[in-house]
C-alpha positions, 0 to 999 in steps of 0.5 A, spaced: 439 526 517 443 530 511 441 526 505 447 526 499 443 530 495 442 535 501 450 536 501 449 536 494 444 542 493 449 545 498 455 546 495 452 548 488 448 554 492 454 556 496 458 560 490 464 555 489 467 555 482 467 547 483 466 541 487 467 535 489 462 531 495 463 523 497 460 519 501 464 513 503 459 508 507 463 503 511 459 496 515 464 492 518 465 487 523 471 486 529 473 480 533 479 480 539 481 474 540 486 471 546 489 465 544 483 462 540 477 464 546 474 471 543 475 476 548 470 481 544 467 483 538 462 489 535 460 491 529 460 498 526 455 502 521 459 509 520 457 514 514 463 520 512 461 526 506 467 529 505 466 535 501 471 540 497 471 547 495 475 550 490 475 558 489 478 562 485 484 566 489 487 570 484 488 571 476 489 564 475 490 562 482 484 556 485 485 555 492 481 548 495 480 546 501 476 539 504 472 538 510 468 532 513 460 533 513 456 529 519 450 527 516 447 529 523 448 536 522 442 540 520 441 544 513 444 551 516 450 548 520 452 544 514 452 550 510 455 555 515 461 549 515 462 549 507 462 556 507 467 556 512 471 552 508 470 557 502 474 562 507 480 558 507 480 556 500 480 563 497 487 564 501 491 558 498 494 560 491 494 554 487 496 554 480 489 552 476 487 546 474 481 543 471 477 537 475 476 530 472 469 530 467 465 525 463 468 523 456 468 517 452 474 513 456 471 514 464 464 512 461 458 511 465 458 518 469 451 519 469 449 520 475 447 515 479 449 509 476 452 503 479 459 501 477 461 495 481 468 494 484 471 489 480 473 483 483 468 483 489 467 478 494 463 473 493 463 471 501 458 475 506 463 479 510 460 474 516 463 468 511 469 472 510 471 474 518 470 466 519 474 465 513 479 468 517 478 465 523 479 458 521 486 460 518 488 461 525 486 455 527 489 451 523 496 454 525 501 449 526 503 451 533 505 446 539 509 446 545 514 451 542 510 456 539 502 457 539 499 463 537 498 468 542 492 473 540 490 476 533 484 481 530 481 480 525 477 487 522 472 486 516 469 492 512 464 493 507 465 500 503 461 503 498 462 511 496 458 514 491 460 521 488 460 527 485 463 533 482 460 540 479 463 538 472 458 532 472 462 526 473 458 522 478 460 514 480 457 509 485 462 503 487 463 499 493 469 494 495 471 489 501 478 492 506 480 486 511 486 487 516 488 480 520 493 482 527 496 477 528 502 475 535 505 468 535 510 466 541 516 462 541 519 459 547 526 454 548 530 453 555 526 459 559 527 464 552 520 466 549 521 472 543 514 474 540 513 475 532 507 480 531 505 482 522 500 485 519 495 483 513 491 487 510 487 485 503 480 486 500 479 478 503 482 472 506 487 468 501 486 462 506 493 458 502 497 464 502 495 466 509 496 460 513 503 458 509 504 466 512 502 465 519 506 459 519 511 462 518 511 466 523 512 460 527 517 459 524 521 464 524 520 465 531 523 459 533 528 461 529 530 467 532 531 464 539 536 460 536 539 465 532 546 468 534 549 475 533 551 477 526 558 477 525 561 483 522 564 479 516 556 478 513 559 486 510 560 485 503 555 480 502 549 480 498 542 482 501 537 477 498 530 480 501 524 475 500 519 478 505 514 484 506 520 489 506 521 488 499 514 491 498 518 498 500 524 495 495 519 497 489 516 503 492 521 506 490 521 505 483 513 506 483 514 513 487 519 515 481 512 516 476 508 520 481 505 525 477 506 529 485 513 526 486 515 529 478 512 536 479 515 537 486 522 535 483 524 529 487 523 524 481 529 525 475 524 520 471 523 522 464 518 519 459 522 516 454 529 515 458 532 509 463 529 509 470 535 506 472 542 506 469 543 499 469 549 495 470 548 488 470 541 489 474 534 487 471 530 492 467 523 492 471 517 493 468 512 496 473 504 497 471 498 499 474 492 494 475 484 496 477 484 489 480 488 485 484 486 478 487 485 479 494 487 487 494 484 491 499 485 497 493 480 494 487 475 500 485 473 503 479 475 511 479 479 513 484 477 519 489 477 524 485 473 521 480 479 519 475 477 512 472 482 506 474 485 503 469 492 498 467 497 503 465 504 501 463 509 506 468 515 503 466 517 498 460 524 494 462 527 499 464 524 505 461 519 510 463 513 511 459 507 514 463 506 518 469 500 517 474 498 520 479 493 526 483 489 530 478 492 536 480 499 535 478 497 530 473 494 536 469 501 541 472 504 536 468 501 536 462 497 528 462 490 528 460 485 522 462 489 521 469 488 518 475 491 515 482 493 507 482 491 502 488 494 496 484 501 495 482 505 490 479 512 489 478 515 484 473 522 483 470 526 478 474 531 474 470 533 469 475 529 463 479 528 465 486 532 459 488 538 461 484 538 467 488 537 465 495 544 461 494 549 463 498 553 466 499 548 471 502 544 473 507 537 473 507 533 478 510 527 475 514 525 479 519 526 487 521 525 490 527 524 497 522 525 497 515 524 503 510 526 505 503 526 513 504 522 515 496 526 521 495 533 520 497 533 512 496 536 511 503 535 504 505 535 503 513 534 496 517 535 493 524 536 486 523 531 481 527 532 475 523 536 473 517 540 467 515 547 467 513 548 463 507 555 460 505 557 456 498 558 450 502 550 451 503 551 451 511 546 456 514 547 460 521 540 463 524 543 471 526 540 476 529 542 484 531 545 489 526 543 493 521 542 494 514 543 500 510 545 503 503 542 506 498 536 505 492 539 509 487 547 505 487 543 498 489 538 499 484 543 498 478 545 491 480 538 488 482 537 482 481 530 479 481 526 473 481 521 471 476 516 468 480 512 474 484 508 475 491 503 479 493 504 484 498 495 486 498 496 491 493 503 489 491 505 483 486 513 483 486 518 479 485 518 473 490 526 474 492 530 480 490 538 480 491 541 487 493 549 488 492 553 494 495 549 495 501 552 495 509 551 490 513 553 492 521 554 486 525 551 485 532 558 482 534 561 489 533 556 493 537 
């Protein structure tokens, strides 16, 4: 079995003009679950090297290229593939860039050390799975709903890693994933609600207020009537998981790579956004998140994590992102986030759901397309909000319209949910989008 310092001697006698190697190691539990009989569980062991090769292609050009190393390959495979991928580094022509190395803020480069991921678990993952498992159980299901099937996947991460300008790390870190399927059923009528839940451990309160509310929603889908075509014109409030995609579109503008490329306009210095009555947002990033799933010291390329102010009520401070195009740019100690957290909502959540309105629960599609802003949404479940305080389940139709024109009218709450590794505003009211009724399809 090839060792890491195997791979490592490797690629420092295969006249590559620079190198990256990490070893991510990866011991989890799976259990299926049919209602709440467990039909199968395993458990895995899997080992990954993923070596990187840079070489020099031209007068300041540096071409790279990344493969997998199987640590049941022999000495001589393993070199013939890292030679191979020297081959086809040589035809790509990057411009050049300068790997991360070891400096007073990334301490503790030295090779071998430890650094531990913050905010790792206290549970076994065997403690962890059952966690879980007693959140399912405790849903509140009854004759008109019940919990259909749910898997849970519980994973225990370390890497270490290493690159030839002598940045070296060891972290570990807990990924978990929760699929869950709930059913509902009135008058011979059954809808199926499916989510998935991803997070670095369970948050049983949080977990099971979501679970059922996935009951819920389910029941109220079956009593849900077409949208009208006169929900046109009405604030959308959002107050699920949708709005994770909403505040993408603002972490994507300080992308170091979405910068470089030309798809983001942001400037350090200038507005995000040119407001017209909208919040001035505040995104940073966060090496720790409670129960993220993207908690790590150094990110993959050996860039040390750390809290970052992206945007500061509405103006762009920083820029954060691959080591490659943060050093196009121009940015020094840079790095990839895991962690984002967005605050500057003016308004309680109450104040927003109000209506008139339509709140956006359920969609059968929802995205926020990062370049162009284009917001497009199939309705599965919202409730049209009237100023009498009358509220009407409503199912069909779509919502569409873009980021950049809803962004300048924003409004969000104070209060903030966690999406794994996003925190955002609890509710988030967009004004100027189109809402096509299922009455009028």
């Amino acid at each position: 079995m090839l060792s890491f310092e195997d791979i490592k001697e490797l690629l420092e006698a295969s006249g590559a003009d620079a190198y990256e190697l990490m070893l991510q190691e990866t011991r989890g539990s799976e259990f299926y679950f049919i209602g709440h009989r467990l039909d199968m569980n395993r458990a895995k062991d899997i080992a990954d090297y993923t070596a990187t090769v840079y070489k020099m292609s031209g007068e300041g050009k540096r071409g790279k290229a990344s493969g997998t190393i199987a640590p049941t390959l022999s000495k001589e495979e393993a070199a013939e593939k890292i030679a191979r991928l020297l081959d086809a580094a040589g035809l790509i022509k990057n411009n050049f860039y300068e790997l991360h190395a070891p400096s007073e803020e990334a301490d503790g480069n030295a090779e071998n050390e430890s650094v531990p991921a913050a905010g790792e678990s206290a549970l076994t993952a065997e403690e962890e799975a059952a966690a879980f498992i007693k959140v399912m159980r405790g849903a509140a299901e009854d004759e008109a709903r019940r919990v259909n099937s749910y898997e849970v996947f519980v994973n225990d991460i370390s890497r270490r890693f290493v690159n030839s300008l002598g940045v070296s790390f060891s972290d570990s870190g807990r990924k978990c994933m929760l699929e869950a399927v709930v059913n509902a059923k009135k008058d011979g009528h059954e809808v199926e609600i499916c989510r998935e839940f991803a997070s670095g451990g369970c948050d049983s309160d949080g977990l099971l207020a979501e679970i059922n509310g996935m009951l819920d929603t389910g029941c109220d889908r079956l009593k849900a009537v077409p949208t009208p075509a006169d929900a046109n014109g009405l604030p959308v409030v959002f107050v699920t998981e949708a709005a994770a995609e909403i505040y993408k579109y603002f972490i994507y503008k300080t992308d170091a790579r979405f910068k470089y490329m030309g798809y983001s306009d942001a400037e350090i210095g200038k507005k995000l956004v040119e407001l017209d009555g909208g919040d001035a947002l505040t995104v940073e990033t966060l090496p720790f998140l409670p129960h993220s799933s993207e908690n790590a010291s150094f990110d993959a390329e050996g860039g040390r994590v750390r809290q970052l102010t992206l945007v500061e009520d509405n103006e762009v401070r920083a820029f954060a992102g691959a080591r490659q195009f943060a050093e196009y740019l121009g940015i020094g100690e840079s790095f990839e986030p895991g962690n984002f957290k967005v605050t500057g909502g003016s308004a309680e959540a109450e104040e927003l759901l109000k209506g008139p309105c339509l709140v956006a629960a359920e969609f059968s599609d929802f995205q926020v397309d990062p370049i162009a802003g284009d917001i497009a949404g199939e309705i599965r479940l919202a409730y049209l909000k009237g100023a009498d305080g009358s509220v009407v389940c409503v199912t069909g139709g779509s919502i569409t319209g873009n980021m950049a024109q809803a962004a300048k009218t924003l409004k969000a709450s104070k209060e903030l949910r966690q999406y794994d590794s996003l925190l955002v505003p609890k509710a988030t009211r967009l004004f100027g989008l189109s809402v096509a009724g299922a009455d009028a399809e």
